[in-house]
C-alpha positions in Angstrom: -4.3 -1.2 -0.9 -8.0 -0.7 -2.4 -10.4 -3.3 -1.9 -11.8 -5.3 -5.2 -14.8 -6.6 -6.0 -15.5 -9.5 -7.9 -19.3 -9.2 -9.9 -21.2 -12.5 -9.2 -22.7 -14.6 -11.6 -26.5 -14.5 -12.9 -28.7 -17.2 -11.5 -29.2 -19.9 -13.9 -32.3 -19.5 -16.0 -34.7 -22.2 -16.3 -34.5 -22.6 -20.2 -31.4 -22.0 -21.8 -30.5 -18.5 -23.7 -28.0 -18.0 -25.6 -27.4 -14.0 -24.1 -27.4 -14.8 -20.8 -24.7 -17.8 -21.3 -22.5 -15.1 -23.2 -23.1 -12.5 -20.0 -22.2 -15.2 -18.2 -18.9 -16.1 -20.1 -17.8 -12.7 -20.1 -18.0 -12.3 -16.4 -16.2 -15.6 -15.4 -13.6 -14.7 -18.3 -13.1 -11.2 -16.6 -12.9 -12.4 -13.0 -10.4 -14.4 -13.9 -8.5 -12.0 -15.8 -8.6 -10.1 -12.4 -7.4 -12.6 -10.3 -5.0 -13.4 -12.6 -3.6 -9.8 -12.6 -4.1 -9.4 -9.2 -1.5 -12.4 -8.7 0.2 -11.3 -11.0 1.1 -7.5 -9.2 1.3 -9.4 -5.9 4.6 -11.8 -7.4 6.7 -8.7 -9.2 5.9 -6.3 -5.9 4.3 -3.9 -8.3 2.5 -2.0 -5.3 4.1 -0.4 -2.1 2.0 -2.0 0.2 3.2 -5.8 -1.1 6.5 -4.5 -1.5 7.0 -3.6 2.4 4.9 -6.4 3.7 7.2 -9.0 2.5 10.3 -6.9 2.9 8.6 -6.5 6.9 8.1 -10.8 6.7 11.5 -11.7 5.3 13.2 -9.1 7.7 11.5 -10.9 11.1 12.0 -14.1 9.3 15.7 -14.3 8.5 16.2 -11.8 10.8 18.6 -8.3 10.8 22.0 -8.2 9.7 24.8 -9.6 12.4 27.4 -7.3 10.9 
C-alpha cells in the first residue's frame, strides 16, 4: 500500500492577502478531497491490501468454518 502525503499549510502572513488565502483554500479543499477518497477506497475494498486485511480480521474474529 504506498504511503501518502498530505502538503501542509502556509504559515499565516501577518497582513492579510488575498493569494495566499486562495493557496491556502485550495490546499485544505484538496486534502480533504484525499482523505475523503482515501476513505472512500478503504469502505468498497478497492485495493488488495484492504481487501485481505479485513478478510485476515473477520476470519480470526468469527473464526473458520465448523463444517
Amino acid at each position: 500500500m504506498p504511503i501518502k502525503s498530505y502538503r501542509a499549510l502556509n504559515s499565516a502572513p501577518s497582513e492579510y492577502e488575498e493569494i495566499d488565502e486562495s493557496v491556502s483554500r485550495k490546499t485544505i479543499e484538496q486534502n480533504f478531497q484525499d482523505v475523503s477518497s482515501d476513505i472512500h477506497s478503504v469502505k468498497v475494498q478497492a485495493d488488495k491490501d484492504s481487501s485481505l486485511s479485513l478478510r485476515k480480521y473477520q476470519f480470526l474474529l468469527l473464526g473458520g468454518s465448523n463444517g
